[in-house]
C-alpha positions in Angstrom: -53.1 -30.2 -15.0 -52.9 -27.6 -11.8 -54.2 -28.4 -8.5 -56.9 -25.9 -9.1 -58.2 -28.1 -12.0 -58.8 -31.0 -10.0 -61.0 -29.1 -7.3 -63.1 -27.0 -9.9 -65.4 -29.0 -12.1 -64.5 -28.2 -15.9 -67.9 -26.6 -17.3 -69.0 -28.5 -20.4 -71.6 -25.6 -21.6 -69.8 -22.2 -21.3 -72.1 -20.4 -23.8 -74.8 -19.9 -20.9 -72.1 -17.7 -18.8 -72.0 -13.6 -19.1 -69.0 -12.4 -19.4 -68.1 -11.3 -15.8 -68.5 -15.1 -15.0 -66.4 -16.5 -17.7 -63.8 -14.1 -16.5 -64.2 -15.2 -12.9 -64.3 -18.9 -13.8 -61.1 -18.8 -15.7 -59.4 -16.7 -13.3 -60.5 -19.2 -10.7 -59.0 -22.5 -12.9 -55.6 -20.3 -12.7 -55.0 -18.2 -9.9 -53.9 -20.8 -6.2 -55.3 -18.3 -3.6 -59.1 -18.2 -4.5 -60.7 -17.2 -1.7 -59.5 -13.2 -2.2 -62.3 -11.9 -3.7 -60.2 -8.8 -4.5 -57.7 -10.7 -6.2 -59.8 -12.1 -8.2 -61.1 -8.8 -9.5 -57.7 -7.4 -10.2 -57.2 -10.5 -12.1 -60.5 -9.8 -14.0 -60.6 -6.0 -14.1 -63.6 -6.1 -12.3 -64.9 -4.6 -9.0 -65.8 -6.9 -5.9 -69.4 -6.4 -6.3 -69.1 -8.2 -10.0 -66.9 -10.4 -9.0 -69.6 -11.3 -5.9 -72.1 -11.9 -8.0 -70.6 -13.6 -10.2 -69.4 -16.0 -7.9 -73.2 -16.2 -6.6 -74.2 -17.2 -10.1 -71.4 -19.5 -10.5 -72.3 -21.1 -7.1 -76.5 -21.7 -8.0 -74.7 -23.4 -11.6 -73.1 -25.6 -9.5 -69.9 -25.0 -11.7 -67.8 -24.3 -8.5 -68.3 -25.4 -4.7 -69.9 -23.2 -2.3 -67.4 -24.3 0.3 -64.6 -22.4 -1.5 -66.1 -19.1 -0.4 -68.2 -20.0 3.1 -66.8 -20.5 6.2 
């Protein structure tokens, strides 16, 4: 089990998540730098602005801490 798995709770229901954030998510559990919101939408072969939102959505789930991406 990574590092990354510890921080980032492991969503029990994944059938309520589009796409862009099931991409996001998973690229999240794998990738060690997180907070590059550009990396993370190479990773996905998405744009920022998905990968934004996404991580908006994500955030309201509570499925990921919102101190990952705010200062």
């Amino acid at each position: 089990m990574s590092a990354n798995q510890d921080k980032l709770p492991l969503a029990k229901d994944l059938s309520s998540l589009s796409l862009s954030e099931l991409m996001v998510y998973n690229a999240l559990i794998k990738m060690d730098e997180r907070t590059d919101i550009s990396k993370i939408a190479k990773e996905c072969r998405l744009t920022d602005l998905q990968v934004v939102v996404a991580l908006q959505l994500l955030i309201h789930k509570n499925l990921i801490p919102s101190d990952i991406f705010l200062p």
